[in-house]
C-alpha positions as CSV (number, residue, x, y, z in Angstrom):
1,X,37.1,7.2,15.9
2,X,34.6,4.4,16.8
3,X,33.6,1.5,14.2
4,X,30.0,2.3,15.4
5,X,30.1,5.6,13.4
6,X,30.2,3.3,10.4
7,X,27.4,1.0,11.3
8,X,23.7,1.9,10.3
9,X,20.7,2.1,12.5
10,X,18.6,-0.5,12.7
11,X,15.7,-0.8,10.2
12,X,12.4,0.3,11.7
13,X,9.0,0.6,9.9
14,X,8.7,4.5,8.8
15,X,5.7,6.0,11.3
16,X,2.8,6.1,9.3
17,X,-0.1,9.2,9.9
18,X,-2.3,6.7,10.2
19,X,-1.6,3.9,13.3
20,X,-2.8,1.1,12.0
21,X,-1.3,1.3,8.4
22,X,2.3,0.1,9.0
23,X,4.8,1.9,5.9
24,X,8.2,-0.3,4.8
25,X,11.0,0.8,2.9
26,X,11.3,-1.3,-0.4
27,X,15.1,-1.6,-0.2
28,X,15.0,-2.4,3.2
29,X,12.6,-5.3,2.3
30,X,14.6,-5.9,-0.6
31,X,18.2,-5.3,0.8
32,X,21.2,-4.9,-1.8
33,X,19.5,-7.4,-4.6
34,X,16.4,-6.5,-6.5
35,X,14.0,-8.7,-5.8
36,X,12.8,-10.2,-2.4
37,X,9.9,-13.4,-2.2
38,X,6.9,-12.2,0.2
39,X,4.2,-15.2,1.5
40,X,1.0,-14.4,1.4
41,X,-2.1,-16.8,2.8
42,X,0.8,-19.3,1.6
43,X,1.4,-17.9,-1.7
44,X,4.7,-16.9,-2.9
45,X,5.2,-13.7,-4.6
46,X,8.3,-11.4,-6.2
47,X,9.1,-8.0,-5.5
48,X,11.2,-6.8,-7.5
49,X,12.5,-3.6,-8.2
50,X,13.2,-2.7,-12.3
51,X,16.1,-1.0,-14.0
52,X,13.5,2.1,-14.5
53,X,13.9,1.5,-10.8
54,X,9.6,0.8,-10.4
55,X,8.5,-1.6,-8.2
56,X,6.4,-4.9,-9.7
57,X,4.6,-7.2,-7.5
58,X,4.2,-10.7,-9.6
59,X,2.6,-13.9,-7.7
């Protein structure tokens, strides 16, 4: 068997039905923590995903 069996696609933005409104996967964003920092207009703020497993945006 080949190692590349075990390896996982790359991560692409999900096609959205509308073009110009691009989709993401949180835990891709987010990876294997719970929380991932997003800049905005040079803000920071915190994704973070909850043990109710919800997603909270907090600047």
């Amino acid at each position: 068997m080949s190692d590349q069996q075990d390896e996982e696609p790359p991560s692409l933005p999900i096609p959205s039905p509308q073009p110009f409104l691009k989709q993401y996967v949180a835990r891709e964003l987010i990876g294997q923590g719970v929380e991932a920092i997003i800049i905005h207009d040079g803000e920071r703020y915190r994704l973070r995903i909850t043990n109710n497993n919800k997603l909270i945006l907090t600047k």
